[in-house]
C-alpha positions in Angstrom: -68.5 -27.0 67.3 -65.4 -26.3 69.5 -65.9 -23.8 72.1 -64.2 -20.4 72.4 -63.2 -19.0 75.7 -62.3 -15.5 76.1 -60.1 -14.0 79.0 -60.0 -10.4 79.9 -62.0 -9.2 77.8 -63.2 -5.6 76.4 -64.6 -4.4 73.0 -61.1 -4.2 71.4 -59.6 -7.6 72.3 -59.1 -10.4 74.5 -56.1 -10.6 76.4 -56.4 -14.8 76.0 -58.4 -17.0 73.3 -58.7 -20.4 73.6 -60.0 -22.7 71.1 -59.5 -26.4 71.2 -56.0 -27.2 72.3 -54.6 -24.0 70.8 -53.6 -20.7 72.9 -53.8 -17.0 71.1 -52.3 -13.9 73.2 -52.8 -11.1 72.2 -49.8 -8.7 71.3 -47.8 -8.6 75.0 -45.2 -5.2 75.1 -43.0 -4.3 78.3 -43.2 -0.9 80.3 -43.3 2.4 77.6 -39.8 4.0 78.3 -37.5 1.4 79.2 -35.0 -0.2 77.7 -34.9 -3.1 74.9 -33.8 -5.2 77.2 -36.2 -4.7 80.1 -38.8 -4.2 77.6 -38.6 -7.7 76.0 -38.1 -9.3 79.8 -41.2 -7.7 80.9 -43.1 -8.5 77.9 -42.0 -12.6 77.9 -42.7 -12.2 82.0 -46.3 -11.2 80.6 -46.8 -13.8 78.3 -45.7 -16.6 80.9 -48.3 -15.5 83.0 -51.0 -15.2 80.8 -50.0 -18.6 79.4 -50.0 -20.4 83.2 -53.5 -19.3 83.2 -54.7 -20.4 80.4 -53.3 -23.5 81.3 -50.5 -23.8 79.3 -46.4 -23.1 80.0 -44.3 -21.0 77.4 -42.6 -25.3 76.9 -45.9 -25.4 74.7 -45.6 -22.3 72.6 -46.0 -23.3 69.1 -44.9 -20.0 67.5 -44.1 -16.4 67.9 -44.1 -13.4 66.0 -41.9 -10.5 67.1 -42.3 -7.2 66.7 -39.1 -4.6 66.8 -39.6 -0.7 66.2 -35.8 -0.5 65.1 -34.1 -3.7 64.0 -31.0 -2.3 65.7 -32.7 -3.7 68.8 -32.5 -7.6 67.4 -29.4 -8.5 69.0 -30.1 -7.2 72.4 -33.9 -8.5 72.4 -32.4 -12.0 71.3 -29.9 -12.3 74.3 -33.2 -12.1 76.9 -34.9 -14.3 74.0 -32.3 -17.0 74.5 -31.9 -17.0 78.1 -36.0 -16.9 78.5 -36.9 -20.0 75.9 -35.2 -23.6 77.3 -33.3 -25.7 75.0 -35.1 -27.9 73.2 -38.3 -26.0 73.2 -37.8 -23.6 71.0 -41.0 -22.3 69.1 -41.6 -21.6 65.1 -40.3 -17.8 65.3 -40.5 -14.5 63.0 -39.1 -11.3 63.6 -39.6 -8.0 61.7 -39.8 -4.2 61.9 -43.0 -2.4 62.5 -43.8 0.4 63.7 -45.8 -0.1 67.4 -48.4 1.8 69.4 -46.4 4.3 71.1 -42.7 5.5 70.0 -41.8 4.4 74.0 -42.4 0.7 72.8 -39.7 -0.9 71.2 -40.9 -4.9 71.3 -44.4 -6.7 71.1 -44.9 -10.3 71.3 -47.4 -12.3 69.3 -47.5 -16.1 70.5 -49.8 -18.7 70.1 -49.2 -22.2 72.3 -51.0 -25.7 72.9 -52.7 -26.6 76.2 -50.7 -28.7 78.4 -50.9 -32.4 77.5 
């Protein structure tokens, strides 16, 4: 049985899972009452992080799943989106309209990567 390794961890979640080769974050959201665009750089800045220490780089994210309050935010979260993720390593990608934890938030990122070769 492969082992699972929790990071930052309380009774609601784990900030990090790692099982196998495969990285889960959980749901990474910039600072409540800024704007789109600082919101999605600060939440990507997050999930760079978390992902160097789990051992991993955002080169080996296998997909994402975002998370917009408004849709009328998807042209301005995609210009950080584009600048952040390097050619060529683009992941598997969603992107949809939910309604998040506070009305302040207007991005969360799901990602799930590999481990570094």
């Amino acid at each position: 049985m492969t082992e699972i390794i929790r990071k930052h961890t309380n009774q609601r979640m784990s900030k990090i899972v790692i099982h196998g080769e495969t990285i889960y974050l959980c749901g990474q959201v910039g600072v409540r009452g800024t704007s789109i665009t600082e919101q999605t750089k600060e939440a990507l800045s997050r999930v760079e992080n978390l992902l160097i220490e789990a051992g991993s780089s955002k080169r080996h994210i296998l997909q994402t799943t975002v998370w917009l309050s408004d849709m009328k935010y998807f042209p301005e979260m995609n210009e950080v989106w584009d600048n952040w993720v390097e050619e060529g390593y683009a992941p598997a990608r969603a992107c949809g309209e939910a309604r998040l934890a506070s009305d302040e938030l207007f991005v969360e990122l799901l990602v799930t990567a590999a481990a570094k070769a």
